[in-house]
Structures are given as C-alpha cells and as structure tokens.
C-alpha positions as CSV (number, residue, x, y, z in Angstrom):
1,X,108.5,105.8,90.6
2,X,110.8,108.0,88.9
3,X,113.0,106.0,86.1
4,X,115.4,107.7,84.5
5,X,117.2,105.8,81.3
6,X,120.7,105.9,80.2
7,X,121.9,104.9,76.5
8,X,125.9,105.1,76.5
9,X,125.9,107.2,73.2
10,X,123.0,110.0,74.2
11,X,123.4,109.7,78.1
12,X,120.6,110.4,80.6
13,X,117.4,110.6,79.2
14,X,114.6,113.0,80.9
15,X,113.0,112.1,83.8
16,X,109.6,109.9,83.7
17,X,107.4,109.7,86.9
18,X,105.6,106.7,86.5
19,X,103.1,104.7,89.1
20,X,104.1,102.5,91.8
21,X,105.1,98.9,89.7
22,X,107.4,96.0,90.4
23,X,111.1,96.3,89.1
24,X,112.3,94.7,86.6
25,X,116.0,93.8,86.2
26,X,117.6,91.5,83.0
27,X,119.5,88.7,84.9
28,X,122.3,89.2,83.2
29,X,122.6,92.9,84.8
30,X,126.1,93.7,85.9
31,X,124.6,94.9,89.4
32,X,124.2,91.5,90.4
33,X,128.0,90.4,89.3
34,X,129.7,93.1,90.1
35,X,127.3,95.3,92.3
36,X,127.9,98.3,90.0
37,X,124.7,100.2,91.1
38,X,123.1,102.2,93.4
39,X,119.4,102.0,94.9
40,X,118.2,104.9,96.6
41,X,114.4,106.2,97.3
42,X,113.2,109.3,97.9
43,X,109.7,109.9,100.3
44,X,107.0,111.8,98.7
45,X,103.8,113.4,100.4
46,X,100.7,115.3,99.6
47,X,100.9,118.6,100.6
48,X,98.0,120.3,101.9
49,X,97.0,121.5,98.3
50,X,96.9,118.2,96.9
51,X,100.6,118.6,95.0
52,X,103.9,116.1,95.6
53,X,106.4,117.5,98.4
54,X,109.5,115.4,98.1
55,X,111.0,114.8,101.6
56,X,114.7,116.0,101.7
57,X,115.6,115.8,98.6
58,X,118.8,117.2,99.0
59,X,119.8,114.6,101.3
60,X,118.7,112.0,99.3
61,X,120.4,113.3,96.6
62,X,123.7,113.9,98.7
63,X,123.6,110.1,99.5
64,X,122.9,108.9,96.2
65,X,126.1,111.1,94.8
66,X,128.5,109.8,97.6
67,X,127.4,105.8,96.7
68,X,128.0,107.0,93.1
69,X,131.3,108.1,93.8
70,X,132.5,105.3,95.8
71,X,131.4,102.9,93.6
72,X,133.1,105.0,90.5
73,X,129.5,105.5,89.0
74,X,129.4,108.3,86.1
C-alpha cells in the first residue's frame, strides 16, 4: 500500500510503501459526510527481475487528478 499523509500546516508528507493491511478510517471522517475524497489503486507486478512494475501509472494518476478536481480536492 502506498500512504501518503497530509498535515494542513506542512502539506504532503513523503511517500511510505507499506504491506497489504486493512484500512483504517476515524468515523468522524469528512469522506463519509461529505464524500470529500478520492480512492483510487494502482496494479503492481513483478517484473521478470524480481523489481515492482506499476501498471499505467499515468493513467491512474490521470484519473485520480480529474476526481480531485471535480471534487475541488487540493
């Protein structure tokens, strides 16, 4: 899994790939009020030399951007 936090006064924090683990969300999340947030997940494979190849990434990331944006997500 890759989690990525964000504080409002620092902003994104660096990317953390982490195993596979349940998801944990406080009740009181705004994403379940308001649905201000955006799930997307990306496909990952071993190549042929045992390292991650991310499957269309730029697509995923292309989506992701455009439910962002139409949401009003920074």
């Amino acid at each position: 899994m890759l989690i990525i936090e964000h504080d409002p006064a620092t902003g994104w924090s660096a990317p953390v790939i982490k195993p596979y683990s349940p998801l944990t969300l406080d009740p009181a999340s705004s994403v379940f009020h308001y649905a201000t947030a955006v799930f997307e997940g990306m496909k990952a494979f071993r190549g042929p030399d045992g390292k991650p190849i991310l499957f269309r990434p730029e697509m995923n990331m292309d989506r992701f951007a455009m439910s962002a944006e139409r949401i009003a997500l920074p």
